[in-house]
Every structure is written in structure tokens, then in C-alpha cells.
C-alpha positions in Angstrom: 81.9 55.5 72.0 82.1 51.9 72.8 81.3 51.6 76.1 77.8 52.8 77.3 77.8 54.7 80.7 77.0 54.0 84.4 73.3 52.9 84.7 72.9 54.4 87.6 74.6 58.0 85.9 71.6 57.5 83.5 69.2 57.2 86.0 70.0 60.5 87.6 69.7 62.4 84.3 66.7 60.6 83.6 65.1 61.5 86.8 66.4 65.2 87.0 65.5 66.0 83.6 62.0 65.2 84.2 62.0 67.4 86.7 64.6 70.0 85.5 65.7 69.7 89.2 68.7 67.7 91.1 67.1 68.2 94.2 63.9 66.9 93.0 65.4 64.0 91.2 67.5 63.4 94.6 64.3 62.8 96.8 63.0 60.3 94.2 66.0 58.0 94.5 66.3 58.5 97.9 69.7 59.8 97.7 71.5 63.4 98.5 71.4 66.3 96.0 75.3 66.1 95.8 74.8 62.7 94.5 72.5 63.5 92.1 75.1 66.3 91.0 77.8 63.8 91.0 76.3 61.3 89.1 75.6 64.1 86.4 79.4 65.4 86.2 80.3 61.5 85.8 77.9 61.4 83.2 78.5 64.6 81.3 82.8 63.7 81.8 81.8 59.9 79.8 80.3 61.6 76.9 82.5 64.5 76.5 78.9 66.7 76.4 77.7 69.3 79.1 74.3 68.0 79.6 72.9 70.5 82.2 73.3 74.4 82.3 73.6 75.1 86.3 71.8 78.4 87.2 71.2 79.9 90.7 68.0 77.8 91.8 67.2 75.4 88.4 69.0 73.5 86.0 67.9 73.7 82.2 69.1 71.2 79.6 71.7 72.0 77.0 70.7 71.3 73.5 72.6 68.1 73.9 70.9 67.2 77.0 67.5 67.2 75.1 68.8 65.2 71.7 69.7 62.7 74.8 66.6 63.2 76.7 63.9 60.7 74.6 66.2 57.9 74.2 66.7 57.7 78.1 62.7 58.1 78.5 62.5 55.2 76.1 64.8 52.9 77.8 63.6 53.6 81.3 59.8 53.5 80.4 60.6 49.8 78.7 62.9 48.6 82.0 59.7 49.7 84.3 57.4 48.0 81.7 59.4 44.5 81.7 59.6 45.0 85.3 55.6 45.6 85.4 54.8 42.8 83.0 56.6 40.2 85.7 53.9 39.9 87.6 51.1 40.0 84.7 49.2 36.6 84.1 50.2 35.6 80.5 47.7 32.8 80.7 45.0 34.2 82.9 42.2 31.9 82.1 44.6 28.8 82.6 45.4 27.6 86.2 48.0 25.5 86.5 48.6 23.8 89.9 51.7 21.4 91.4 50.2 19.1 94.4 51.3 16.1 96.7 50.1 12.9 95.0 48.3 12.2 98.1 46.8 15.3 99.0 45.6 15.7 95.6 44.2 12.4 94.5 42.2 12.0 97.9 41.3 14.8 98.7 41.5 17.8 96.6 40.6 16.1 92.6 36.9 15.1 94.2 36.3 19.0 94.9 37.9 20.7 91.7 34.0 19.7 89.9 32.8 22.0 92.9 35.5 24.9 92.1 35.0 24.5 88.4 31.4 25.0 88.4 32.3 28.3 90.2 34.2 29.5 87.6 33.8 27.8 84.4 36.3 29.8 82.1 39.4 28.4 84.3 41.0 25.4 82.7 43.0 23.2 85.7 45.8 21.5 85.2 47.3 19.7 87.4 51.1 18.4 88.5 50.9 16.1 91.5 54.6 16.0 92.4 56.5 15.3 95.6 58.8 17.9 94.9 58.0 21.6 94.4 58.3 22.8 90.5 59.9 25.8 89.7 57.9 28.6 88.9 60.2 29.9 86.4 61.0 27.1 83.8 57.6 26.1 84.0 54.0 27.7 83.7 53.3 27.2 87.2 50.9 29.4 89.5 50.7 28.2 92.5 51.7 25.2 94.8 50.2 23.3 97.8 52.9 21.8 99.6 53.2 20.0 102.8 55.9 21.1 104.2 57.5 23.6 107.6 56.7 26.4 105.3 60.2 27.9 104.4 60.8 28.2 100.4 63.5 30.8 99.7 62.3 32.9 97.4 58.7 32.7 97.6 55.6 33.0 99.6 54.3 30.4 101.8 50.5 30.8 103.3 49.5 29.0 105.7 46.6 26.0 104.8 45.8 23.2 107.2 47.9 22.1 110.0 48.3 18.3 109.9 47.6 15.6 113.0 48.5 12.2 112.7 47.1 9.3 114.3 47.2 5.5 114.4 44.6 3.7 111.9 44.0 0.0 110.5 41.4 -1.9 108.8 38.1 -2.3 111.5 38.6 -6.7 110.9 42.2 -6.8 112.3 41.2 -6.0 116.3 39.2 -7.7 118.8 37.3 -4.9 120.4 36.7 -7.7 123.6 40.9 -7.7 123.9 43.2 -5.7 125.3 43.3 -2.9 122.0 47.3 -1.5 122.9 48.5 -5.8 123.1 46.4 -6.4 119.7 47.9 -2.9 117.9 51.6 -3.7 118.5 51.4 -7.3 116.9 50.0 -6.0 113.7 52.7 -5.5 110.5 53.4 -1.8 110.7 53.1 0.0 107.9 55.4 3.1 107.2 55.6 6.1 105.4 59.5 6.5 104.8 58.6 10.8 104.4 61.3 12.9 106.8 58.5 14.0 109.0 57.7 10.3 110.3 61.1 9.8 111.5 59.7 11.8 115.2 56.7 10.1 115.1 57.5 6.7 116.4 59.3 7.3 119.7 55.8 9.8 120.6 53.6 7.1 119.8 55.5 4.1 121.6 55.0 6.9 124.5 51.7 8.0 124.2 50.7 4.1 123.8 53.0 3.1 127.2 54.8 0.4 125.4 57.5 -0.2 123.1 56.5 -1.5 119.6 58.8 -5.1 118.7 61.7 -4.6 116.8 61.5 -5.6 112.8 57.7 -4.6 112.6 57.8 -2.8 110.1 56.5 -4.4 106.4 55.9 -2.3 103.9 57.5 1.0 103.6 56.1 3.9 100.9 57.1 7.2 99.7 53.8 8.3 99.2 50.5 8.3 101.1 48.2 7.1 98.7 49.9 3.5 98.8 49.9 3.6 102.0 46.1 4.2 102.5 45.7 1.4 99.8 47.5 -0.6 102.1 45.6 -0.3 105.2 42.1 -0.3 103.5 43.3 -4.2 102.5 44.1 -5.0 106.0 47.7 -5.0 105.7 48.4 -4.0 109.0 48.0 -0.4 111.4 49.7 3.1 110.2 50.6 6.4 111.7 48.5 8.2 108.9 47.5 12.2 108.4 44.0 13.0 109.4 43.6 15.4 106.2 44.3 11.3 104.7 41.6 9.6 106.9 38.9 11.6 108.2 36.6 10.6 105.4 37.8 6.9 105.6 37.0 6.8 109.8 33.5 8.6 109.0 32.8 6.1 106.5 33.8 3.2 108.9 36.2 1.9 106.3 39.3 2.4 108.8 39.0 3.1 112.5 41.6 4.6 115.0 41.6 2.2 117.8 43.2 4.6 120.3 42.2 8.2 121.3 46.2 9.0 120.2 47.2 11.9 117.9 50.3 13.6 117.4 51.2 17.0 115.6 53.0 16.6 112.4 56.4 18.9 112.3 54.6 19.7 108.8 51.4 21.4 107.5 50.4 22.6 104.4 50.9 25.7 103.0 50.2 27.8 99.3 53.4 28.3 97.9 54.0 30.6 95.1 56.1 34.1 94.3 54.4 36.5 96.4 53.1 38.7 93.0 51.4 35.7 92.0 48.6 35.4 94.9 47.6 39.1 93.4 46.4 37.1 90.0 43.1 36.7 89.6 42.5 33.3 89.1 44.7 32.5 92.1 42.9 34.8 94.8 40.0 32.6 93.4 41.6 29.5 94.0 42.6 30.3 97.5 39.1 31.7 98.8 37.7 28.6 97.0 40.1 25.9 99.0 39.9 27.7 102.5 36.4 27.2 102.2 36.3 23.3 101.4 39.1 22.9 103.8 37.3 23.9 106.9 35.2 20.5 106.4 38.8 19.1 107.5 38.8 21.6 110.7 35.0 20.4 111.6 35.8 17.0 111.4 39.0 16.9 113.4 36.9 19.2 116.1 34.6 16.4 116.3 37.8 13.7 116.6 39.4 15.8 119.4 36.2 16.2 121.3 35.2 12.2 121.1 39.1 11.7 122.1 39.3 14.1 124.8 39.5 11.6 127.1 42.4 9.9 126.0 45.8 10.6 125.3 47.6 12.6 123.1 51.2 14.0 121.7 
């Protein structure tokens, strides 16, 4: 015969063999007993063969039922091992990670010495990339995105949800002038990311004034410039606090005005569901929700010496 039978046909003999039962067979698959019987009767009419002899309260397999009997086992004991080995590590002492450019050269590759003197038989490498890898072409384990948190077909975890606030260099204001008159004369500097596009019309709110038209003089598509930019006194930028909490502690930027606005996005772990059950990845995550909460203190300590001002 040329053409192999219904899957599902096979199924149902594979299942009520085992158990030398349709009605047993029937509550594994979640399906009726008749089905079960009807699936057989398909099954039996394909190969020509009666597979089953029915009896009062059992069912006992023909001689022709049992020369078919191990090569079904076989085929449906390697289809639920493939399907068991899909979630399996094949590189379990390899972690393999695909971050923003500017989350992860400012904040996350100063920690990974921390996290690797945790657990020393992890090698890291990592993909900073503005877009999200796929997990299948490459050997990726997990992702931290900044995003709203909707990936079809994967998980996304909540990480750190994201402020934004006005910053520039400490040299460019006059702390004896009017700080809202000085801010709004500076070059603006922009990230051109999707999420910034709302941030502009809260702010000119939020500061009572509108900012001049043609401002703007540097736009970037990544963060990292943009902090670059500010730290040389280019001008003043809506930038993330995850970006400049270390930079205001420091004294290296300031944020002139008690302003700060909620980002539409946050950052999440992003990965295939099976994969936060690996090993080296529940690692990783305990690991980075601890080092993170430094981010939480500080922007406690932020709100509270800002509480007096204004916010979006």
C-alpha cells in the first residue's frame, strides 16, 4: 500500500492496544468510545486486516493487530520524544542573550562580572540588537526587550517599568534664572524611537509652555548616542531613568525640573515560554531581578525628592 493511513486512525489503535480497551483509549484522547471504535473500523477498512477481535466487555488483538502493534509503539514513542526534546537545552552551559544596545552597554555589561562570578560554568554571549532575534534560526535563549510586552508566540515577563524625564549637562543652566525660560532655548535632542512620539505634547504640559518650533538638533535611533550627546553638553533630552539614574547620582547630568512621564514601554524577558524552565535561564532571571531593584531604589528616592513638583 502506497498511502499510509489517518494519523489520527493510528493513534486510536495505538492507544487502545495498550490498554486492550476502546473505552479506555477513548478517556485518554478525550474523545467518545464510538470514536475510538470508528477510528478503528477506518483503520482496519485501509489495510484490508481485522485488527481487533470485539468480545462482550474487552477487545483482544488479532495476530495481525500485534505484527502491527511495535511499529506503532515505535513511531509514537519517537513523535513524544522529538516533542520532549523541544524544550531540552542543547547547549546548557552556554547562555546566549539578545539586548537593546542601550540597555545593555549601560547598564546590564557592567553587572554580567557580578552574574558570572555566580556561576562560572555559563559562557555569555551577547546580541545587542534593536530588533528581537528569532529564537528559532538562531541559538537564542532569552531576550530583554523594551517594548508594550506583546510577542506572538512567546512569553513576555515583566522587568522594569520605564519613566522618562528631562536631563542636560549641569554647565548649560543658570540655577539664579528662571530654569523653564533657560530649558526651552537649549538644542533638543531626540530619540526618533516610536515611544517618544507622546512624549513631547506631556512635557510642553507638564512644563506650562510650548517648546519653539525647529528645536530639535540631533536626532538618534539609539540611546547610547544620545546619552553621549548630552554628557558633551549638546543640549537637554527626554531620556529613560533606567539610562540616567547613575549619571544624576554621579552629578554628571542633572534633571532641572521635578518632571517625569511614564513611558508607553517597559522592559520585559522575552522568550518561548519552555525556555524560562531551563536552567541557566531561571538563573539569569533571579540574578537580574535582583540587580534591577537598585533601579526601583533609586527612582524611589527621585520621586520622593520630586514630590513636590509636577509630573505626567
Amino acid at each position: 500500500m502506497n498511502r499510509l493511513p489517518s494519523l489520527k486512525a493510528l493513534q486510536a489503535f495505538y492507544y487502545a492496544a495498550q490498554d486492550q480497551s476502546f473505552k479506555q483509549a477513548a478517556e485518554r484522547l478525550h474523545v467518545t468510545q464510538a470514536a475510538i471504535s470508528q477510528q478503528i473500523k477506518t483503520l482496519e477498512q485501509q489495510l484490508g486486516v481485522s485488527l481487533f477481535k470485539r468480545m462482550t466487555r474487552e477487545v483482544v488483538l488479532t495476530p495481525e493487530g500485534m505484527q502491527l502493534l511495535p511499529f506503532v509503539n515505535k513511531a509514537f514513542s519517537l513523535f513524544e520524544q522529538g516533542v520532549a526534546e523541544l524544550g531540552q537545552d542543547a547547549q546548557p552551559n552556554r547562555l546566549t542573550l539578545s539586548v537593546l544596545p542601550s540597555f545593555a552597554g549601560r547598564w546590564l555589561v557592567p553587572r554580567l562580572g557580578i552574574f558570572q562570578q555566580h556561576y562560572p560554568e555559563l559562557i555569555i554571549h551577547l546580541t545587542p540588537s534593536l530588533k528581537l532575534g528569532s529564537f528559532e534560526a538562531n541559538d537564542l535563549d532569552l531576550a530583554v526587550r523594551f517594548g508594550r510586552g506583546k510577542y506572538p508566540g512567546l512569553s513576555a515577563r515583566l522587568l522594569q517599568k520605564e519613566y522618562l524625564l528631562p536631563v542636560c549637562h549641569p554647565s548649560l543652566l543658570d540655577h539664579m534664572q528662571p530654569i523653564a525660560e533657560q530649558l526651552v532655548k537649549l538644542p533638543l535632542l531626540a530619540d526618533d524611537a516610536p515611544d517618544m512620539k507622546e512624549v513631547w505634547p506631556q512635557f510642553e504640559q507638564a512644563l506650562g509652555m510650548p517648546l519653539p518650533q525647529n528645536t530639535t538638533r540631533l536626532y538618534v535611533s539609539d540611546s547610547t548616542m544620545l546619552v553621549e550627546a548630552l554628557l558633551s553638553g549638546q543640549g537637554f533630552a527626554m531620556l529613560r531613568f533606567s539610562l540616567a539614574y547613575e549619571l544624576l547620582q554621579r552629578g554628571q547630568l542633572i534633571c532641572p525640573l521635578p518632571i517625569y512621564i511614564k513611558s508607553i514601554y517597559d522592559y520585559y524577558l522575552v522568550a518561548p515560554e519552555s525556555y524560562f524552565k531551563r536552567p541557566k535561564v531561571v538563573q539569569f532571571e533571579g540574578w537580574i531581578r535582583q540587580e534591577i531593584k537598585e533601579i526601583d531604589h533609586s527612582w524611589q528616592q527621585f520621586t520622593k525628592l520630586s514630590s513636590d513638583g509636577d509630573h505626567a
